[in-house]
DSSP file (Angstrom, degrees, kcal/mol; ACC not computed):
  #  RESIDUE AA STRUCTURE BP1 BP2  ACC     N-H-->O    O-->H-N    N-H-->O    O-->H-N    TCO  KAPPA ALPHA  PHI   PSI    X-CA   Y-CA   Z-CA
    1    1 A X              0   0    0      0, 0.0    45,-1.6     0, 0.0     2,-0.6   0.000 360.0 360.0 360.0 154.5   87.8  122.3   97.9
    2    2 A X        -     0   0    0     43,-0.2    66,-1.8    66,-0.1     2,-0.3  -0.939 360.0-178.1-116.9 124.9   88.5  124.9   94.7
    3    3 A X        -     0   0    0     -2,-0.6    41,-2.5    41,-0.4     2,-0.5  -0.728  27.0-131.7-103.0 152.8   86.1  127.3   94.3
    4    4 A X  E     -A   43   0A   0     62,-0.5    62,-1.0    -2,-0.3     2,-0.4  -0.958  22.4-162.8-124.2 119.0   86.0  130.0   91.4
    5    5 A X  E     -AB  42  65A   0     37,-1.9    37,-2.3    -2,-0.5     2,-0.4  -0.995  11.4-169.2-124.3 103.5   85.4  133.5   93.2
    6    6 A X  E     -AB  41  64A   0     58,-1.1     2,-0.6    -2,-0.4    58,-0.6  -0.936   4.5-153.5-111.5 156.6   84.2  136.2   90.4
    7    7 A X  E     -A   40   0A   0     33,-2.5    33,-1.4    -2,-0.4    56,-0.1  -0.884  14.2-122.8-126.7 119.8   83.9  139.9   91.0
    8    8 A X        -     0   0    0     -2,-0.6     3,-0.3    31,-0.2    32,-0.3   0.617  18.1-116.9  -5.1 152.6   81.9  142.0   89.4
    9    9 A X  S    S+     0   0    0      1,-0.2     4,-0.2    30,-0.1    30,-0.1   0.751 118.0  61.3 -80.6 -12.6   83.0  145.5   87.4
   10   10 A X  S    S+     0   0    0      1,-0.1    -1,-0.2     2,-0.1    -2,-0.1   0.368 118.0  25.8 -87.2  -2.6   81.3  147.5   89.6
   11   11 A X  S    S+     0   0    0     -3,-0.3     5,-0.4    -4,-0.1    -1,-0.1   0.240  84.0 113.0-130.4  13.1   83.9  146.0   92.7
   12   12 A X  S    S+     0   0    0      1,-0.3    -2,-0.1    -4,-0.2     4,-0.1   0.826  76.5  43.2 -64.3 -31.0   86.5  145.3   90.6
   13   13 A X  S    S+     0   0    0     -4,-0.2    -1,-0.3     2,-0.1    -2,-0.1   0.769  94.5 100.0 -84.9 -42.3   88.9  148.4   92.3
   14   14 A X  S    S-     0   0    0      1,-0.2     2,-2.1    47,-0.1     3,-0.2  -0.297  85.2-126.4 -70.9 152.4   87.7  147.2   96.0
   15   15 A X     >  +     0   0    0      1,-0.2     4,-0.8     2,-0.1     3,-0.2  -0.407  51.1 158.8 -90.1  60.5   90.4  145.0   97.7
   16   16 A X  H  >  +     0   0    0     -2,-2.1     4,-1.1    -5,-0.4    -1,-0.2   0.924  62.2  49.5 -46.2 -56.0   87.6  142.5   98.2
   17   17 A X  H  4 S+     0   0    0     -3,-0.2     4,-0.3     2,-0.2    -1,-0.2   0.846 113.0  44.3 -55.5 -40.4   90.2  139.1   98.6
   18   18 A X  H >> S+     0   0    0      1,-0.3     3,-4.3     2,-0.2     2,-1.3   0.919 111.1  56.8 -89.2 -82.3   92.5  140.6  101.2
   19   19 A X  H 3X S+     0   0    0     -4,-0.8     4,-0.8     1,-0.5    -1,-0.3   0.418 109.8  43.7 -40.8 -17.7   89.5  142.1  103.2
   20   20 A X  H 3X S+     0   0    0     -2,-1.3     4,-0.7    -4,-1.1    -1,-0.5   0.470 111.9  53.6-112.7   4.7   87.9  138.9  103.7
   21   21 A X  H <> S+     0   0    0     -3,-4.3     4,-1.0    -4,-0.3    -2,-0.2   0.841 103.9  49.2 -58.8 -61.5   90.6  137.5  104.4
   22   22 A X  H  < S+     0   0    0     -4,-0.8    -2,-0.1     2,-0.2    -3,-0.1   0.773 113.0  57.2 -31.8 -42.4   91.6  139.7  107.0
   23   23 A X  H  < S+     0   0    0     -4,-0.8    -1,-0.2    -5,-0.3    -2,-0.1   0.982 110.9  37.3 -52.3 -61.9   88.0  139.1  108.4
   24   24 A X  H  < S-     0   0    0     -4,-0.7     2,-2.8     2,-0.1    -2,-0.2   0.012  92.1-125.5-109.8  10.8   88.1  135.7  108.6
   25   25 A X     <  +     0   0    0     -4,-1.0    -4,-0.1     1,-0.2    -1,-0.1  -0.195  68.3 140.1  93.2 -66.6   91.5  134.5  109.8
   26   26 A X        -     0   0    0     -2,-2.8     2,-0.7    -6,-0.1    -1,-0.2   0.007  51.1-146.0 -69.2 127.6   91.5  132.1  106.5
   27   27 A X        -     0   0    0     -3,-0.1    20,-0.1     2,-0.0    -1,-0.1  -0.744  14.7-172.0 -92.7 120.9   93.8  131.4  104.5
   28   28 A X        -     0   0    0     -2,-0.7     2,-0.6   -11,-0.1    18,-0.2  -0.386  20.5-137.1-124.9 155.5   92.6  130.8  100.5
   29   29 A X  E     -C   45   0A   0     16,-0.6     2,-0.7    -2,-0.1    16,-0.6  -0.966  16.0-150.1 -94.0 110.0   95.3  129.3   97.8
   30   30 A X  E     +C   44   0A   0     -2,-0.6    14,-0.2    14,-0.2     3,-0.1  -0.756  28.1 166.7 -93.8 142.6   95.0  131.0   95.0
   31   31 A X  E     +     0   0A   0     12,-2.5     2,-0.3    -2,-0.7    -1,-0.1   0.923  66.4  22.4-112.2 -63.0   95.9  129.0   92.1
   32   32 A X  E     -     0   0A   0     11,-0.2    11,-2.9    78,-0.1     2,-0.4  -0.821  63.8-179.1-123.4 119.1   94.6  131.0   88.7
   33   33 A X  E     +C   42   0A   0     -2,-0.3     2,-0.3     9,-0.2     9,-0.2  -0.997   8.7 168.7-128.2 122.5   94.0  134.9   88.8
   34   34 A X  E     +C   41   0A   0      7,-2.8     7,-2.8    -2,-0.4     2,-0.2  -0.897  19.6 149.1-148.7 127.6   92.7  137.0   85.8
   35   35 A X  E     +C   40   0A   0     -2,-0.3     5,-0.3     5,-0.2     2,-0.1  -0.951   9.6 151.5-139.8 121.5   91.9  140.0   86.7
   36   36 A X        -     0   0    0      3,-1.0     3,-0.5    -2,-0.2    -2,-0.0  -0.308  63.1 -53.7-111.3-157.1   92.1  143.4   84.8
   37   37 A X  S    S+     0   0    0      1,-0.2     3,-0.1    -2,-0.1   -24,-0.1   0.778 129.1  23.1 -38.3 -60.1   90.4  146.7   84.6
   38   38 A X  S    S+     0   0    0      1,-0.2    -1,-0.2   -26,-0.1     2,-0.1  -0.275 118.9  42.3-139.1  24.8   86.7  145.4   84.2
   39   39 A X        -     0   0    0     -3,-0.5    -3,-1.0   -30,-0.1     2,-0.6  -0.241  48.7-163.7 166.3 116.2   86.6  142.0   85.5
   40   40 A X  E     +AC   7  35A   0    -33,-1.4   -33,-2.5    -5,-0.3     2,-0.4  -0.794  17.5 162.7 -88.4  62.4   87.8  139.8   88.4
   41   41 A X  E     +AC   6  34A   0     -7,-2.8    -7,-2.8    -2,-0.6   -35,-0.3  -0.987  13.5 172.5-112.0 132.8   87.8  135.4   88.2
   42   42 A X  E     -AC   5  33A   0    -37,-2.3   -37,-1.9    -2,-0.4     2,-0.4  -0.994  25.8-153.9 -82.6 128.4   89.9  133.6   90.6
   43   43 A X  E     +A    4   0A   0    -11,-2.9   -12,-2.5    -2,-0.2     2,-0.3  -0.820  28.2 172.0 -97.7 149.4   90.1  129.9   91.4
   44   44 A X  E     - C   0  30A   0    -41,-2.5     2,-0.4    -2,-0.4   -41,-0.4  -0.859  29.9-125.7-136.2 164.1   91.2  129.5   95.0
   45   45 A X  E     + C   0  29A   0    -16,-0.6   -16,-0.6    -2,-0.3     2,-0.3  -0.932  31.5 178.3-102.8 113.2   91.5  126.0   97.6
   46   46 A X        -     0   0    0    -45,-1.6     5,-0.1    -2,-0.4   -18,-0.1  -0.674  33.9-103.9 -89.7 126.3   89.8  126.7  100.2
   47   47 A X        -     0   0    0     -2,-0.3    -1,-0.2   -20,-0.1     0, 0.0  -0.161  36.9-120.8 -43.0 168.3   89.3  123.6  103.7
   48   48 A X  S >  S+     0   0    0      2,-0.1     3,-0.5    -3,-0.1     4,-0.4   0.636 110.4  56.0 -90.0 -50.3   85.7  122.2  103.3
   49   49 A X  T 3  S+     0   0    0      1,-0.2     4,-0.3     2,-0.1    -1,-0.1   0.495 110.7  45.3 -73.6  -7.5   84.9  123.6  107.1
   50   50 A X  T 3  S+     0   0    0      2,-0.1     4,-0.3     1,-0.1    -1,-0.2   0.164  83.0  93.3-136.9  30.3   85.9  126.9  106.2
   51   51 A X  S X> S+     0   0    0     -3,-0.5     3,-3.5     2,-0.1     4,-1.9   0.978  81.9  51.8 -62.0 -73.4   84.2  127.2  103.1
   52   52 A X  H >> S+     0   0    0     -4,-0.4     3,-1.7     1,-0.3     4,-0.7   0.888 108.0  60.1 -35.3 -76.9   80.7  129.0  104.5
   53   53 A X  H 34 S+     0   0    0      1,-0.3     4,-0.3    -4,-0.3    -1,-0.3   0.580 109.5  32.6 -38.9 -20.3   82.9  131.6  106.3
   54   54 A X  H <> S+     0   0    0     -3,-3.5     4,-4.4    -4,-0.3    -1,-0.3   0.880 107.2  70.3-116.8  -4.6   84.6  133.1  103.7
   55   55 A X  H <X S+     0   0    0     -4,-1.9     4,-0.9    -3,-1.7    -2,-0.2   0.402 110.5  42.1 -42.0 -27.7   81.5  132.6  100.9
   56   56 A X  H  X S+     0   0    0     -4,-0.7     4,-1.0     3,-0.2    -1,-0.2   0.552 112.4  45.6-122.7  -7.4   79.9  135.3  103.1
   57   57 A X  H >4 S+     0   0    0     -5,-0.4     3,-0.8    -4,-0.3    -2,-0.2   0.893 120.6  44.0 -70.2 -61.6   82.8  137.6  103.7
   58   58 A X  H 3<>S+     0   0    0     -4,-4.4     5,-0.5     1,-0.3     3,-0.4   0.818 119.3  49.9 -36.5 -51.8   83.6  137.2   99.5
   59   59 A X  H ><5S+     0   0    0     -4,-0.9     3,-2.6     1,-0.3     2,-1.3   0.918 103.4  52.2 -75.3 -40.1   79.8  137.7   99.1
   60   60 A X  T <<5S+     0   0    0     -4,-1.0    -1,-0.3    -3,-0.8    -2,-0.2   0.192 106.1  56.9 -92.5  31.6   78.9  140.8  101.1
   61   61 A X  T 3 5S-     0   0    0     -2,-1.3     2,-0.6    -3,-0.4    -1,-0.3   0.304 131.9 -89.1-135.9  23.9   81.4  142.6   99.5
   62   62 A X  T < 5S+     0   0    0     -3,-2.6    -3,-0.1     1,-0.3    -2,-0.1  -0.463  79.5 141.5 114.6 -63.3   80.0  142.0   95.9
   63   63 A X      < -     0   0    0     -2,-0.6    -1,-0.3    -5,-0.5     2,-0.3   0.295  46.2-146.2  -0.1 144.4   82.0  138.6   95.2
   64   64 A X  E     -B    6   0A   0    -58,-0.6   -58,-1.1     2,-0.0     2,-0.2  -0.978  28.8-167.7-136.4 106.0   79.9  135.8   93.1
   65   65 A X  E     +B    5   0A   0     -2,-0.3   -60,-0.2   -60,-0.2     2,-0.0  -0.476  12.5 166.4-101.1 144.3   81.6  132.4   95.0
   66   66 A X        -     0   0    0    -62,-1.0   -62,-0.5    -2,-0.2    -2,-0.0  -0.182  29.9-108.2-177.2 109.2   81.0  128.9   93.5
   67   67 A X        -     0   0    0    -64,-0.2   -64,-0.3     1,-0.2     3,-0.2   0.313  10.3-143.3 -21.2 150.5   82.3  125.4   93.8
   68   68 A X    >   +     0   0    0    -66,-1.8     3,-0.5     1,-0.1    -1,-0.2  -0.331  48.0 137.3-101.5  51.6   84.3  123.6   91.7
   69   69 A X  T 3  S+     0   0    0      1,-0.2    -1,-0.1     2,-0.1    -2,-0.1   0.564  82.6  18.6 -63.3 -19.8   83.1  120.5   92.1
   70   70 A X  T 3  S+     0   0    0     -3,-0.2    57,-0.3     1,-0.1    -1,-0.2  -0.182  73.3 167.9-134.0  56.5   82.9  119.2   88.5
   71   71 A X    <   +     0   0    0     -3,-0.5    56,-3.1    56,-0.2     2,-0.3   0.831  64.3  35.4 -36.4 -46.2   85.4  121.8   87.0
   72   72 A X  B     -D  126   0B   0     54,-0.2    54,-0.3    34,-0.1    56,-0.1  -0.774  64.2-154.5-124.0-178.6   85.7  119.8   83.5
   73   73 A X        -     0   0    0     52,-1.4     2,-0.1    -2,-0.3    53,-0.0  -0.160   8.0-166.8-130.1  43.6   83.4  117.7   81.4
   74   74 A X        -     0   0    0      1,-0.1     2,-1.5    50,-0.1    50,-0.2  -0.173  17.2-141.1 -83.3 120.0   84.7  114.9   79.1
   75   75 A X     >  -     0   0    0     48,-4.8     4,-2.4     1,-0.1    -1,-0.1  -0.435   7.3-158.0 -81.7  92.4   82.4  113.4   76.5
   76   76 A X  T  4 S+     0   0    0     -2,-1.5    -1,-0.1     1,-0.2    -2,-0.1   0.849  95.8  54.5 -28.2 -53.7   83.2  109.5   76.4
   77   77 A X  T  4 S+     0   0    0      1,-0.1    -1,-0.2    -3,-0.1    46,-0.1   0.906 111.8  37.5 -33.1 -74.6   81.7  109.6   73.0
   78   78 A X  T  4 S+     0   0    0     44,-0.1    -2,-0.2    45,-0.1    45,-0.1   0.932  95.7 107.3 -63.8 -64.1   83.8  112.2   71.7
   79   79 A X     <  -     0   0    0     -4,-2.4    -3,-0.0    44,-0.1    -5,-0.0   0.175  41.6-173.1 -32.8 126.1   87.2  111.1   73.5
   80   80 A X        -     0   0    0      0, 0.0    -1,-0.1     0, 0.0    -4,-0.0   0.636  35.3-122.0 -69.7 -25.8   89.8  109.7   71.7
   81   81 A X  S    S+     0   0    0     21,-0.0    -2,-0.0    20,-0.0    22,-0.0   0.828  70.7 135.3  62.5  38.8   92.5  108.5   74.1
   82   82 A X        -     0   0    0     20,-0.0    -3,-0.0     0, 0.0     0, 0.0   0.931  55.8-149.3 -72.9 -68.6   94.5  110.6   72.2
   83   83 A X        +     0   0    0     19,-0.0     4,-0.4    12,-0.0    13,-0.1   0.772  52.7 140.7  91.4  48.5   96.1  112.1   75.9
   84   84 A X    >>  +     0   0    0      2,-0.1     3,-1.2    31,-0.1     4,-1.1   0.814  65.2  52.5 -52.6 -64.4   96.3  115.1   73.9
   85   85 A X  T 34 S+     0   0    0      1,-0.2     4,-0.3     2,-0.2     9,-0.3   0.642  99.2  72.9 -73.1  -2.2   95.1  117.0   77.5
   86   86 A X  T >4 S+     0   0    0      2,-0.1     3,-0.8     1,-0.1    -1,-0.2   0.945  93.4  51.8 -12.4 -69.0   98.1  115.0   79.1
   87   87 A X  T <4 S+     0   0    0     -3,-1.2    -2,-0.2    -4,-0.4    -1,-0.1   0.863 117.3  31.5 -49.8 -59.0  100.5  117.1   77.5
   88   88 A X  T 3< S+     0   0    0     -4,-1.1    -1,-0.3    26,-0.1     2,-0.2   0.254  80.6 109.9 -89.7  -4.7   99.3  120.2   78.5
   89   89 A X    <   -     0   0    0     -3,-0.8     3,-0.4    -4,-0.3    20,-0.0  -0.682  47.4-157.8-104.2 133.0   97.7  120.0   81.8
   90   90 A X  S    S+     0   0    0     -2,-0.2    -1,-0.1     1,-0.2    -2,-0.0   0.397  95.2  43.3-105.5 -16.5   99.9  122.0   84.9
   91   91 A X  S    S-     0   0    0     -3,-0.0    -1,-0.2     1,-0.0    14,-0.0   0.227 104.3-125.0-138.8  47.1   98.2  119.9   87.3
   92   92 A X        +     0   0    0     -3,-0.4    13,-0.1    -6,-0.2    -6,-0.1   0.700  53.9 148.9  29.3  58.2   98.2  116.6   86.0
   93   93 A X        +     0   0    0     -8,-0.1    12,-3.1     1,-0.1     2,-0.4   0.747  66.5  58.5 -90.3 -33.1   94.5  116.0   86.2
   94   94 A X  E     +E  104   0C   0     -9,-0.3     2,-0.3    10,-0.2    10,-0.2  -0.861  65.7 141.5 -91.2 138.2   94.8  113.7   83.1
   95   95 A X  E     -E  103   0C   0      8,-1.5     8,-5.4    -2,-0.4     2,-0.3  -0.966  44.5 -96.5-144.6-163.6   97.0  110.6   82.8
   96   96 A X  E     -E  102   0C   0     -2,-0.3     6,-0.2     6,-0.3     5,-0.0  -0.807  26.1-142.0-102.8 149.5   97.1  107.4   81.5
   97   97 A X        -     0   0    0      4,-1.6     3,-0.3    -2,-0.3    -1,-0.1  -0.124  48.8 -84.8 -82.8-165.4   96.2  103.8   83.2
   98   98 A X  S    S+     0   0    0      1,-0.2    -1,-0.1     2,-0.1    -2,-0.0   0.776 122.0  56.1 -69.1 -22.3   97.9  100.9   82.6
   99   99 A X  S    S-     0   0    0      1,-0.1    -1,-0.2     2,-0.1    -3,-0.0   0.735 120.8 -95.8 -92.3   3.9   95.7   99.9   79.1
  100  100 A X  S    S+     0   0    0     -3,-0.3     2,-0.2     1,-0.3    -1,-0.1   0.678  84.3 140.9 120.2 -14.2   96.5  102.9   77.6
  101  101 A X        -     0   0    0      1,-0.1    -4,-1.6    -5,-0.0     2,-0.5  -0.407  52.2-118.8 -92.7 136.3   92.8  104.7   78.8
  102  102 A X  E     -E   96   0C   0     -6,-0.2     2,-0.3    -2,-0.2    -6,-0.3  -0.718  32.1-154.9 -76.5 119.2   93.1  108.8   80.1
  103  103 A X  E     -E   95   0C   0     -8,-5.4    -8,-1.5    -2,-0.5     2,-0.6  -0.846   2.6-123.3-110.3 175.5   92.2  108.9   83.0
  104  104 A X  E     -E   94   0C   0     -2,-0.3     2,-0.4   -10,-0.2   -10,-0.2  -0.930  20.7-178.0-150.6  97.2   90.8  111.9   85.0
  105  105 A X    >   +     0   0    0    -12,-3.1     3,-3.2    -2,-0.6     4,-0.4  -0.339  16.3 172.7 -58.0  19.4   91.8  113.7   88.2
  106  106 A X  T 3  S+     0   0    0     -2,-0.4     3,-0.3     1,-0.4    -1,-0.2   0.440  72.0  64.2 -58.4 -22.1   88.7  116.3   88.1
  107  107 A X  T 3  S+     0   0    0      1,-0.2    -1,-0.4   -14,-0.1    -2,-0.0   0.634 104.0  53.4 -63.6 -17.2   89.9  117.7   92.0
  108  108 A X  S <  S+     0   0    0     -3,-3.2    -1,-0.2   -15,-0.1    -2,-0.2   0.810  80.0 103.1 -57.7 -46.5   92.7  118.7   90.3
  109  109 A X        -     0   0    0     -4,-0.4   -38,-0.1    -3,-0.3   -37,-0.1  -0.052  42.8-170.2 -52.4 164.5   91.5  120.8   87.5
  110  110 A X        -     0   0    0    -39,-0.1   -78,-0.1   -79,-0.0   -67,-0.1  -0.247  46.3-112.8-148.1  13.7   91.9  124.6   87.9
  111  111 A X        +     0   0    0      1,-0.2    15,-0.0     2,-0.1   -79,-0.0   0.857  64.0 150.5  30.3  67.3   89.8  125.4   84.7
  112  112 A X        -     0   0    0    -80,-0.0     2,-0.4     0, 0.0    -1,-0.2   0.529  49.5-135.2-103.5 -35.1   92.6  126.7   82.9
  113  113 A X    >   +     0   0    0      1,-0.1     3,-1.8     3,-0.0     4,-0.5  -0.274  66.3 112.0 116.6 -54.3   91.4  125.9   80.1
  114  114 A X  T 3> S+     0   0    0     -2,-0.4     4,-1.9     1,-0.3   -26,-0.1   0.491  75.5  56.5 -33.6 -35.6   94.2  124.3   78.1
  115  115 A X  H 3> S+     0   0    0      2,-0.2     4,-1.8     3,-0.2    -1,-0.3   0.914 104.0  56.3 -69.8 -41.3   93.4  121.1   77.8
  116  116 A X  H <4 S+     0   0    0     -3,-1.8     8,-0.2     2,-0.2    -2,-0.2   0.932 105.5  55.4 -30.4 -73.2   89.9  122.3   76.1
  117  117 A X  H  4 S+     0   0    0     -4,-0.5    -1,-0.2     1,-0.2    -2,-0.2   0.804 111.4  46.0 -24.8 -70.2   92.2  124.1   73.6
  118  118 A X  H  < S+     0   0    0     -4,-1.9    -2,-0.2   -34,-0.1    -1,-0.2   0.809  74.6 106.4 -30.6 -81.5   94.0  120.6   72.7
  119  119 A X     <  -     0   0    0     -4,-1.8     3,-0.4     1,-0.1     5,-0.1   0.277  52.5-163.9 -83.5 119.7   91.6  118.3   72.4
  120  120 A X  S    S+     0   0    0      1,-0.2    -1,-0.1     2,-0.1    -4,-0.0   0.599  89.3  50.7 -90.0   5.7   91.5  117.7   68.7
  121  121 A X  S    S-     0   0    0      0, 0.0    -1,-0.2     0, 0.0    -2,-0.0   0.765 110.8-112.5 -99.6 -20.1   88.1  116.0   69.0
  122  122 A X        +     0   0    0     -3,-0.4   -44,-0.1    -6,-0.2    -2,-0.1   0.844  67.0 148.9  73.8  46.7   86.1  118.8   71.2
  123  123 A X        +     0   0    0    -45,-0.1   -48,-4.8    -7,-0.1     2,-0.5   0.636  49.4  57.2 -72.3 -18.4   86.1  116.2   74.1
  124  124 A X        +     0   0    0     -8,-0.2     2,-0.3   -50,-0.2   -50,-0.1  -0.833  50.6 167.0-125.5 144.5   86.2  118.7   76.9
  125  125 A X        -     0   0    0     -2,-0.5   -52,-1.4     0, 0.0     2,-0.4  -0.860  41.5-105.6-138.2 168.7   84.2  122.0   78.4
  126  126 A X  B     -D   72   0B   0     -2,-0.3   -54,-0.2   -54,-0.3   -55,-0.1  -0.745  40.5-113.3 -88.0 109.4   84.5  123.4   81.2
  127  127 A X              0   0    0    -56,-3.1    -1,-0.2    -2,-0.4   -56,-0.2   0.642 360.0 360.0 -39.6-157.0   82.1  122.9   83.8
  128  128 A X              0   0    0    -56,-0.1    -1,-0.1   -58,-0.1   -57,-0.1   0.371 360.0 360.0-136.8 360.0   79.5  124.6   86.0
């Protein structure tokens, strides 16, 4: 499952990721890190069984953990078919079927954002 792990400004310096890792044996993918000076979001894959376990190493060290179960949003209404977010997407979460319709890979997404950018219609947000 991909979860979005953000950390605080006040923990931002502590090696929070590798210490819960080290705790717990488990190994997290990270796919998207931005992290500076004052603020921490990672999206990670994580197993489904080893989810709990590292949601309470991340948290007791400050970490704010949360699925990504619906990571984008597309308004039916608003959507064109352009397949604008086609173009742009690193992890092919859109493509098209056979009539021509975008379809939408949302286990994919990595709330990257780009496709949002694209969309000339404002079809897409970013989940919660």
């Amino acid at each position: 499952m991909k979860i979005k792990i953000s950390i605080p400004t006040e923990r931002i310096q502590n090696p929070i990721i590798s210490e819960s890792i080290i705790e717990t044996g488990i190994s997290i993918n990270i796919m998207v890190a931005n992290i500076d000076s004052t603020y921490g979001e990672l999206i990670a894959d994580v197993s489904d069984f080893q989810f709990d376990k590292i949601k309470n190493a991340l948290e007791s060290r400050g970490a704010i953990v949360s699925i990504l179960d619906r990571p984008i949003h597309r308004d039916e209404e608003e959507c064109v078919e352009c397949g604008a977010c086609i173009s742009v997407c690193p992890m092919n979460v859109y493509t098209f079927d056979e009539a021509w319709n975008v379809q939408v890979e949302e286990k994919k997404c990595i709330q990257c954002g780009m496709c949002i950018k694209m969309c000339p219609h404002g079809a897409l947000k970013l989940g919660e």
